[in-house]
N, C-alpha and C positions, 0 to 999 in steps of 0.2 A: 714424441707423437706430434705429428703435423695436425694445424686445426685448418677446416674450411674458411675462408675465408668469403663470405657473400658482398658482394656489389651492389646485386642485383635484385630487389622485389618489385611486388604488385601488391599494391593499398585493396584492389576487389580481387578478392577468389573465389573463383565460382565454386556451391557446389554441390558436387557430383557424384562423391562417393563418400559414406557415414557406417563410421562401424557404433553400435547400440550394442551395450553390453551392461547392465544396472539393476543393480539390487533394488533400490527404491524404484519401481515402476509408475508411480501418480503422474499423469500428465502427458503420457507417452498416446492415448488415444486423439488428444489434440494437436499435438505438436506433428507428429509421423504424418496424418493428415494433408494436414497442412502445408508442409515441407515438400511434401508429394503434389500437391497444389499448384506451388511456384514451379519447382520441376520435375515433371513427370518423368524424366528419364533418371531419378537420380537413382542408382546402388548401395540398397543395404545392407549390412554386414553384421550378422549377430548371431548371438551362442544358446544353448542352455534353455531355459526360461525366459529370456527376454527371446528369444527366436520364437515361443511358443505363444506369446503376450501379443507379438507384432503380430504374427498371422492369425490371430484372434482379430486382431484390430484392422488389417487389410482386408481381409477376407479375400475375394477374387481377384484381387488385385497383386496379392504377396507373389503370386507364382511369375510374374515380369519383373518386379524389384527385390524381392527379399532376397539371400541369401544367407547359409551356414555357412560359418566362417570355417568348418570344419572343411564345405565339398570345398571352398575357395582353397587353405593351405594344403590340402591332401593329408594332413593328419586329422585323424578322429580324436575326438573330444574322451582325454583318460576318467578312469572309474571314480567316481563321486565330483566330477569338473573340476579334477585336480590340476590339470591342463588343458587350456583352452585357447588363449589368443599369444601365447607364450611362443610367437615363430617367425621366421625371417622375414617371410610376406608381410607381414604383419609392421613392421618395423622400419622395414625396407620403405612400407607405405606411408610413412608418419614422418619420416628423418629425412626422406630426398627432399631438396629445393629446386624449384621450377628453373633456375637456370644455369644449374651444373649437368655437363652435358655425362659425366661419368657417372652421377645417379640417374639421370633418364635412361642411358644404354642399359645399369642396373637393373631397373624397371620391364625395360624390353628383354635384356636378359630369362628372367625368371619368371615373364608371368603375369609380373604386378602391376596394379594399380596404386596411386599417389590416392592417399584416405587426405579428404578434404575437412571432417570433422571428425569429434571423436566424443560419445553422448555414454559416459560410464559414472557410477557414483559406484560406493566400497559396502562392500559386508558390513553389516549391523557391530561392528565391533566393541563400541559404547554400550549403546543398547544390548548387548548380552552378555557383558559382565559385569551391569547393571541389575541383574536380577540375581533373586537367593537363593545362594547356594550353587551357581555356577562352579563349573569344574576348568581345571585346567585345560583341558582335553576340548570342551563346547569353547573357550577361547581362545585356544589355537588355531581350532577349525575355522575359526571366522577374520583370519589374519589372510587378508586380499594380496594378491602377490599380481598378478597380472594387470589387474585394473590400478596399481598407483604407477605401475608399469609404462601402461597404456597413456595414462592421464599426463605424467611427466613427458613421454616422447612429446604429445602433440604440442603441450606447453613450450615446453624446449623450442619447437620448431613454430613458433606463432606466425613464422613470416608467411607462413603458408597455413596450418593448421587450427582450427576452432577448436579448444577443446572445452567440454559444457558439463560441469558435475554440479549442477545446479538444476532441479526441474525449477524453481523461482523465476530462471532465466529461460525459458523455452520464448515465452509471449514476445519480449525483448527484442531476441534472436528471431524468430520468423517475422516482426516488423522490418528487422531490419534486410533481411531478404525479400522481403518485397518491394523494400525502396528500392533496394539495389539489384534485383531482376536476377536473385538469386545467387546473389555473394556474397560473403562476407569483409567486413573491412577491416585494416588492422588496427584501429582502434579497437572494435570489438575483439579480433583475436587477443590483443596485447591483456587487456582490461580479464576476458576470463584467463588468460594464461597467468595473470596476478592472481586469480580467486583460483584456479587448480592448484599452484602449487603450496596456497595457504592451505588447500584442501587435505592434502598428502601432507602436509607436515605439522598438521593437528590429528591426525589418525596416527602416523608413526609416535607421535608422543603420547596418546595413548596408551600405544602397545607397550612403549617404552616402560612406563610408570605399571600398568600392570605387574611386568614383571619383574619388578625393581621393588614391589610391595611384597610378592613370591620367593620364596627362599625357597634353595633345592631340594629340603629334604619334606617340603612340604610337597612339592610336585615330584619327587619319587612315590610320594606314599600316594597319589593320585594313579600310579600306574600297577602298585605291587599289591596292592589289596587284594 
């Protein structure tokens, strides 16, 4: 397997297009705002409930910036959002670097646009198998597959990519766009690419240890009753 080899970045990235996909929604009426404030032309990208959260919170305004990530990939969103951001657009937009010229034709290829930030946190998955009496079945359902997904690409790609699973850090991040006239820099990229993929790899060791406490014949009888 050949790896990319980058040369080339930029310390500010403007930006321009944010895909918003988050279970914890606090903070989101100030931040999107805001964001929208420094630049008005930027593209939203979101799914599910937070699609329905944001155009709550734009009002008149969602119909020039928001969109469904669904009309973007041309797949519709599967029965209970069991597929959602799970698609090459999607990915394509996270992983290309600003100065290979075979991911920009990529890009022109099919469609896409380069996601400048990426504003997702994970299903409650502590929080509900923390309560009594939880079933096998209510903690499976809450095992996030797209969003550690999502979280890891843009981390992956910091040189380009903000990825922000923290509302703590919204405030943070939009000072630091308006120093910077609507960029971000790689320090900040670097800095949450450190706190994502702490993020992700204290949620997978959860799941881990749940079911490492679960023996099979206890999660058979969860399904045979």
């Amino acid at each position: 397997m050949s790896i990319n080899i980058v040369k080339k970045i930029d310390d500010l990235t403007k930006v321009k297009h944010v895909l918003v996909s988050v279970s914890d929604k606090k903070g989101l009426e100030g931040f999107i705002p805001r964001l929208l404030k420094i630049n008005p032309n930027v593209k939203i990208f979101s799914t599910g409930g937070t699609f329905a959260r944001l155009e709550s919170i734009l009002g008149n305004q969602a119909d020039q910036c928001l969109n469904q990530v669904s009309a973007y990939t041309g797949q519709p969103e599967t029965q209970g959002g069991l597929v959602k951001t799970l698609d090459f657009k999607i990915y394509l937009g996270l992983l290309t670097e600003t100065y290979n010229d075979a991911h920009q034709g990529d890009l022109a290829r099919t469609s896409a646009v380069s996601i400048d930030m990426v504003v997702v946190n994970l299903y409650p998955f502590a929080e509900t198998i923390s309560k009594p009496g939880v079933t096998i079945e209510e903690a499976r359902g809450n095992i996030d597959i797209g969003g550690p997904c999502m979280i890891r690409a843009a981390a992956k790609n910091f040189l380009r990519v903000a990825s922000v699973v923290d509302p703590s850090d919204y405030n943070s991040i939009i000072t630091e766009l308006e120093k910077n006239h609507g960029a971000t820099s790689l320090e900040l990229r670097y800095r949450l690419a450190q706190k994502a993929f702490t993020h992700t790899a204290i949620y997978d060791r959860q799941i881990a240890d749940f079911f490492q406490q679960k023996s099979l014949d206890v999660v058979q009888g969860c399904y045979n009753n």
